[in-house]
N, C-alpha and C positions, 0 to 999 in steps of 0.2 A: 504493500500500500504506500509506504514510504518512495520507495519509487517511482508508483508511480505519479506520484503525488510532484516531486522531482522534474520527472518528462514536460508535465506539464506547466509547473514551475517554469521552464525554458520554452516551451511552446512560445509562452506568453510573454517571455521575454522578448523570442524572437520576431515576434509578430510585431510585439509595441517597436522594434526597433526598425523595424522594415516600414512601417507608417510612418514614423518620423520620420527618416530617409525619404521618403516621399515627399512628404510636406513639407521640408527643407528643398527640394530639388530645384535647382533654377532651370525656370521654363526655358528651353529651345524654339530658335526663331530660324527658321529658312531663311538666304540669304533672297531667295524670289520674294516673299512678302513681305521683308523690311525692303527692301528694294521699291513692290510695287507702292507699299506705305506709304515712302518718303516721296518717290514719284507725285504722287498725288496730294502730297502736303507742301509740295514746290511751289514758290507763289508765282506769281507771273509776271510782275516788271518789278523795276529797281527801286529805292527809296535816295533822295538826296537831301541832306541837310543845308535849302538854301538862306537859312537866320541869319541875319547880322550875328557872330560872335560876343560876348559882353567883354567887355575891356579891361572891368573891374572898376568902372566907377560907378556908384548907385544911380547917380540923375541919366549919365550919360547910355549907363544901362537901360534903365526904363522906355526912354527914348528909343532906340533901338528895337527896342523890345514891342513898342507898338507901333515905329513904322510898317510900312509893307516892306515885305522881302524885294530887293535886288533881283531880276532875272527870275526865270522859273525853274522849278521842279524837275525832276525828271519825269514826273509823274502825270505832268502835264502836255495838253495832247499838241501845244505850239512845237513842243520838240521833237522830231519826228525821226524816231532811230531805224525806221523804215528801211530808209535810202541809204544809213551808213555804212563802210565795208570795212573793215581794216587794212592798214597801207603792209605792202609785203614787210617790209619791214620788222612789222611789229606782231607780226602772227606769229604766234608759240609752237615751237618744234615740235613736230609729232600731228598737228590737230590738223584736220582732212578740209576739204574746202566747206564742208558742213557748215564748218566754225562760222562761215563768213554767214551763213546766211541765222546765225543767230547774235542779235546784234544788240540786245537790252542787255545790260550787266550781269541782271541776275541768270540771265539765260548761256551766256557767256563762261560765269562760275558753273554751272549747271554742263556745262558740255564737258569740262575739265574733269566733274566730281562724278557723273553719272555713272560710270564706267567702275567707278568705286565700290558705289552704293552698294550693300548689304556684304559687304568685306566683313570679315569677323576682324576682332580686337586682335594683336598681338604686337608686342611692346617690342619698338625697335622694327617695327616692322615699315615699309612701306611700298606694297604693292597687293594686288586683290586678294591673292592666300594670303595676308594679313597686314593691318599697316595700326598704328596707334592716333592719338592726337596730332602731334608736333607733326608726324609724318605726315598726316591727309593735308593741314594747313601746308605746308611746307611742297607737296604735289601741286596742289590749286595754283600756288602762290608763283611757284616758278612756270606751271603750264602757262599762266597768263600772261607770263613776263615779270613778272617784279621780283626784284630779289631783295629778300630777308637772311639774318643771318642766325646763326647756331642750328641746334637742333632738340630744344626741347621746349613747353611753354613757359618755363622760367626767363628762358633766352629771348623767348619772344615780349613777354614779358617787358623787356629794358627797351626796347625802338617804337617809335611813333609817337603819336601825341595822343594824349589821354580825351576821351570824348565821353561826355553826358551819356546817360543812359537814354534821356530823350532826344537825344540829337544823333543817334544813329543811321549812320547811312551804310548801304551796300558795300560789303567789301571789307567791313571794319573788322579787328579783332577782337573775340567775346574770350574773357580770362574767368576762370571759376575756380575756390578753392577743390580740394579734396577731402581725404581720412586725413593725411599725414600734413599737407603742403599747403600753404597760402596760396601759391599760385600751381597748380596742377592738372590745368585743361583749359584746353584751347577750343575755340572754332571760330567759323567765318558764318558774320551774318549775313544772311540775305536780304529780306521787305518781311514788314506784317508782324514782326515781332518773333520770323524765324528762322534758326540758323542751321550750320550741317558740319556735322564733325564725328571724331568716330569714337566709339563708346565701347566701354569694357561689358557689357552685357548683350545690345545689339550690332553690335559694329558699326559700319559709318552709316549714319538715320540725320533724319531733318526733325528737330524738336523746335519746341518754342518755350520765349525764356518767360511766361507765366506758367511753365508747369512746377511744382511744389521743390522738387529738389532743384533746379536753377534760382530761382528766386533765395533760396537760401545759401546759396555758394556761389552766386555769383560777386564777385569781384569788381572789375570793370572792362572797358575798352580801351581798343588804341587805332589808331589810324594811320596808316604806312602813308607817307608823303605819294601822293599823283596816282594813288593806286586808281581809284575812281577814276579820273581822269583816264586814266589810263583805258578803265574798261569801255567809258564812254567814247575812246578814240577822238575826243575834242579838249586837248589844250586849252585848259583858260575855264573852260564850262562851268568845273567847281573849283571853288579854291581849298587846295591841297594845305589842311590846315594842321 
């Protein structure tokens, strides 16, 4: 009786241990439906911050702050990215003539990152069998031309100019703490309040930063000098701040 009193003793061991095991399990994501997910969370044209800048003086601020903005928007339908092509010059090695016939920013980051999409996490990585943070920014960032430097979000971290959480535009870099790190993830924002970077649970996905864990780790922005410009192919359009 003892034993088997025993057996079952362990039965139930094993049992309660195999339900936990389960209920601990972190769910698996195909790399097609975080793919098609983020696809369809892509928004469709660029965001530019065209504000007057504050200067730092309260009256002169003010002012500024309720003139009308300088010049338009990107957003706006006077500017018509339609018709624009990029000069040979400044097309990024490797990208097909495709490239040429997507011509809004966000669409532009979008032809670089696609190809990405639902890449699983791995650290140091940077190619579709697996790429991390710093690696996906750091692909986009040279596919489109612009060079940054080091290689992690620390590094990135130190270049650009710091920009308002409301004054985000296309292109910008999104910094978020971690477990360990003050600054420990990166991405590139898009429009709409959403950005694409690759993630240790989904791989590289298009989140947005009101969902619960960005809101609370996020950090700030920075803005690489002409990158916008850069994507717009028009010199001068925004000022590279």
């Amino acid at each position: 009786m003892r034993f088997g009193f025993v057996l079952l003793l362990l039965a139930f061991i094993a049992t309660d241990a195999q339900a936990r095991k389960t209920k601990t399990k972190k769910p698996k994501y195909s790399r097609d439906q975080v793919r098609t997910e983020s696809l369809a969370a892509w928004p469709g044209r660029a965001e530019a911050d065209s504000r007057p800048q504050p200067v730092g003086v309260p009256e002169i601020d003010r002012l500024l702050a309720d003139r009308p903005c300088i010049g338009v928007s990107v957003n706006e339908p006077e500017i018509d990215l339609v018709d624009r092509v990029l000069s040979k010059e400044d097309r990024p090695r490797g990208i097909s003539s495709a490239f040429l016939g997507t011509l809004d920013p966000v669409q532009k980051i979008r032809t670089i990152a696609e190809p990405l999409l639902g890449s699983p996490y791995r650290s140091g990585g940077n190619g579709v069998g697996g790429i991390d943070c710093s690696g996906f920014v750091l692909t986009v960032l040279k596919g489109l031309g612009q060079d940054i430097q080091g290689r992690s979000s620390g590094e990135f971290w130190k270049q650009g100019n710091p920009v308002e959480k409301t004054r985000l535009q296309t292109g910008d870099l999104l910094f978020f703490s971690d477990n360990s790190r003050s600054i420990g993830h990166v991405a590139i924002y898009l429009a709409d309040g959403k950005f694409v970077h690759a993630t240790t649970g989904k791989g590289v996905i298009v989140s947005h930063l009101d969902e619960k864990y960005y809101l609370a780790h996020y950090k700030g922005a920075k803005r690489l000098r002409g990158f916008l410009e850069r994507l717009l192919d028009e010199p001068g359009q925004v000022a590279s701040r």
